[in-house]
N, C-alpha and C positions, 0 to 999 in steps of 0.2 A: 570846275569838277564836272567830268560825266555824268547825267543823269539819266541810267541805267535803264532804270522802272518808263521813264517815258521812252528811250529809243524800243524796246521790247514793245509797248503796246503797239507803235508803229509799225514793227516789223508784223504783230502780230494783224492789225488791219489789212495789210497791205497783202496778206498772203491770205487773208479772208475774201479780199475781193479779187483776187488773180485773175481769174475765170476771166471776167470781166471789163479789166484795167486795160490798156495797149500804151506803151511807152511810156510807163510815168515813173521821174525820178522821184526812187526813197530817199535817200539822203546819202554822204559822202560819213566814211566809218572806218577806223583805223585798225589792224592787230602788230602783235608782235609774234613773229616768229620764233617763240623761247626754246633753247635758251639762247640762240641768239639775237642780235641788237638789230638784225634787218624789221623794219615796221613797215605793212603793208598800208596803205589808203587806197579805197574804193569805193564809185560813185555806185553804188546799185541803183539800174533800170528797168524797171518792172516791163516784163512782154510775155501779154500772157498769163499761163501759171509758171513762165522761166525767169530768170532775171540776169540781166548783163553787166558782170563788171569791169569796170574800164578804174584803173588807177595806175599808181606807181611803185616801187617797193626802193625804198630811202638808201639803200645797201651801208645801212650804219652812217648816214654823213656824205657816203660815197656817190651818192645816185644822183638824181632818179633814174631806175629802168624800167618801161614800159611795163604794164602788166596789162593782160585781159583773160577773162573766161566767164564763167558761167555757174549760177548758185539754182537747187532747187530745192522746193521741200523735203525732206527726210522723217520722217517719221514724227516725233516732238521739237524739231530742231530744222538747220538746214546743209545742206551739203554744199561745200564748196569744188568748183574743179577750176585752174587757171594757173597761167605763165606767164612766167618774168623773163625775159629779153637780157640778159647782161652784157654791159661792153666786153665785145668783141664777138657778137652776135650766139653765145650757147644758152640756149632754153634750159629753165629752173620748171619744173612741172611739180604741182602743189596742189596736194589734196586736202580739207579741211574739211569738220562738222563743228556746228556750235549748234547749244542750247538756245532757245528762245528765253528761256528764263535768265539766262547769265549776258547772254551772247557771246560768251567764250569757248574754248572748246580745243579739240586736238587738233592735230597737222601731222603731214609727214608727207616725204618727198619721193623720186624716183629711185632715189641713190639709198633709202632706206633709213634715212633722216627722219628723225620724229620730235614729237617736245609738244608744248603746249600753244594752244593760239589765242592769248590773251586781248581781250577786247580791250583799245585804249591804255593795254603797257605802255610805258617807254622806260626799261631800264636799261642798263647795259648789258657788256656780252660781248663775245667774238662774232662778228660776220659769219653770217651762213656759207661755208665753204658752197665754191661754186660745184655745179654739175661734173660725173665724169666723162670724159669725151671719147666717143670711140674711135679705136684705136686703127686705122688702117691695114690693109694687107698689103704686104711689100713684096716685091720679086724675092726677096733675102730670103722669105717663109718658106718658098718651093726648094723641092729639091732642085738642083741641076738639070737630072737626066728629064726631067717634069718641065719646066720652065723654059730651057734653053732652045735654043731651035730656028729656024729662022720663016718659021709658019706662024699663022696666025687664028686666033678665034673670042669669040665672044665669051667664052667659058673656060671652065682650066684645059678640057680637053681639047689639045692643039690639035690645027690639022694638019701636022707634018709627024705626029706622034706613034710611033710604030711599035707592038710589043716584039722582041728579040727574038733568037731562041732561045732563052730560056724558061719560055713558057710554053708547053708540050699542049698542041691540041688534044679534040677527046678522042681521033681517029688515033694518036700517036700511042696515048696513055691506054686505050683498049691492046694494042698490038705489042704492048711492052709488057704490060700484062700474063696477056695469051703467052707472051715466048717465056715467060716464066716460072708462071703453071710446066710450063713442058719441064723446064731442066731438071737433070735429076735431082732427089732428095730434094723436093721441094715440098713437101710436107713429110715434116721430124718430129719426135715426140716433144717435143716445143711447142707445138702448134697444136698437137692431141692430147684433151684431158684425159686423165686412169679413167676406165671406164666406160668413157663415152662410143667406143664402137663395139660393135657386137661381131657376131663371124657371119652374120648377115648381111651386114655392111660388108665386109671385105669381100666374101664370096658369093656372095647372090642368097638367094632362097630355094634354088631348085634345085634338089639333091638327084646325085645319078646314081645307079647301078650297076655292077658288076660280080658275075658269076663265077666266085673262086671254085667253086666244084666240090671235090672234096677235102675236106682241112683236118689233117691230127698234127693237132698239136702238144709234145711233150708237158706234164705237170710240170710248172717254175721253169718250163723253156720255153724256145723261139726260132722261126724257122721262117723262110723267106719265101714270097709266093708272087708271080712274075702277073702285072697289070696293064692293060693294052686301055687306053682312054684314046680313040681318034679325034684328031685335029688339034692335040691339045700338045704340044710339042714343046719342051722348056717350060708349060707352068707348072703348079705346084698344087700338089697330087693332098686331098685332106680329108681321111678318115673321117666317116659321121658314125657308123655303125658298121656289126661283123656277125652274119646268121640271127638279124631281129628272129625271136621267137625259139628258138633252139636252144635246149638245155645247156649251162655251162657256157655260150656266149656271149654273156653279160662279162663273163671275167677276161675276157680276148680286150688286148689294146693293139693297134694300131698307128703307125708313126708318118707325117708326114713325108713326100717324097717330091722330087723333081723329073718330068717325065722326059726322054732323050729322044732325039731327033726321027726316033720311031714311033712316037706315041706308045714308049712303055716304060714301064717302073717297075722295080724289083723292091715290095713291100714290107716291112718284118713285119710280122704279127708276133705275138707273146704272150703267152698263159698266165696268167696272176695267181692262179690256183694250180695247189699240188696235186688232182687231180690229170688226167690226163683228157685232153678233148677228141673227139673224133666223130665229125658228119661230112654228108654229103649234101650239097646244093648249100652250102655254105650263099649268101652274098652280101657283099660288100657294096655301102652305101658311103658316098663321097662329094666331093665336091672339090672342084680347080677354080683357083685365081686368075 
């Protein structure tokens, strides 16, 4: 039977005088990797405050395969790190704490393996599955138009690898752009929120002038009055105001227009009011698109 109480005092000596020690063997000390039936043995060699272990791990009956690594104090306990070698050369990587008080404790693997690490088990169990192995990358992974070719390089990007046309430069993509903006109806009320433009937007902010003269206009009628804007030939002629300041003005509307290859427009203005209007120096304040 293990006797528990003295391998603890020794471990606990042994790590009292670290500092101090250079190569001395503690003694040879067995676990079980639970719940499986793999049993670890390990000679710990004191160097230092580190210690080196060299053992084997039983693989259930199966073994031995090499193990080695490295233990150091941990806090009340001590930390395990080391590798087991399995036939056909894939490393088992195993981390473990035990108590100083027990000298048991937990474990757990690469692969996410865990369980207990019982000092001096030996029960049964399934074999600790081995490690998972990675997996290769194969030509099959690539696409075709990626891999194929009869270049070569150190990396995926081959150097015989050419992007097609159908990848537009950004001199391409600007100029495809540009010719679109131009076509007509290239901005439709699809593209414009209710709202969002003003007539300042459309038409600028600088309003122009023009000297109707004199204006009677019939009460509830309407009457047509001829507008010369220079340079402004085909655009679009747009009322802002009609004699700002003159009595009965306020009720004058005005309709837009389109000016002809003269730079004129023939206006309607119209009374709102049953009144009848009539001044002189009437002007007309506007603006063209």
């Amino acid at each position: 039977m293990v006797d528990r109480s003295r391998i603890s005092c020794g471990v606990l000596v042994a790590l009292a005088v670290a500092a101090s020690a250079e190569a001395q063997v503690i003694g040879t000390f067995s676990w079980q990797t639970l719940p499986y039936c793999n049993r670890v043995t390990l000679t710990v060699v004191q160097h230092a405050a580190r210690f080196q272990l060299i053992g084997s791990d039983d693989l259930c009956g199966a073994g031995p395969a090499p193990v080695t690594g490295t233990a150091v104090p941990a806090g009340g306990g001590v930390s395990f790190g080391f590798m087991a070698v399995l036939p056909g050369g894939a490393p088992a990587h195993i981390s473990a704490t035990i108590s100083l008080a027990t000298l048991s404790g937990a474990w757990s693997d690469a692969d996410g393996r865990s369980g207990a690490f019982g000092f001096g088990a030996n029960v049964g169990g399934p074999p600790r599955p081995e490690p998972a192995r990675a997996t290769a990358i194969v030509p099959g992974q690539f696409a075709p138009s990626v891999y194929g070719g009869s270049g070569s390089a150190a990396t995926i990007a081959r150097s015989d690898h050419l992007h097609d046309d159908r990848y537009d430069t950004s001199a391409t993509v600007d100029s495809k752009v540009a010719a679109a903006i131009l076509t007509p109806n290239h901005v439709t009320t699809t593209q414009v929120v209710d709202g969002s433009l003003s007539l300042a937007d459309i038409f600028g902010t600088s309003n122009r002038s023009y000297n109707l003269g004199t204006l009677s206009v019939p009460g509830s009628g309407c009457i047509v009055v001829s507008v010369t804007s220079t340079g402004d030939a085909f655009r679009l002629l747009l009322p802002i105001r009609l004699g700002l300041g003159i009595p009965g003005s306020a009720l004058l509307s005005a309709y837009p227009v389109v000016l002809n290859t003269s730079d004129q427009a023939a206006l309607q203005v119209c009374n709102r009011s049953a009144t009848p209007f009539n001044a002189a120096g009437v002007i007309l304040e506007y603006r063209v698109s």
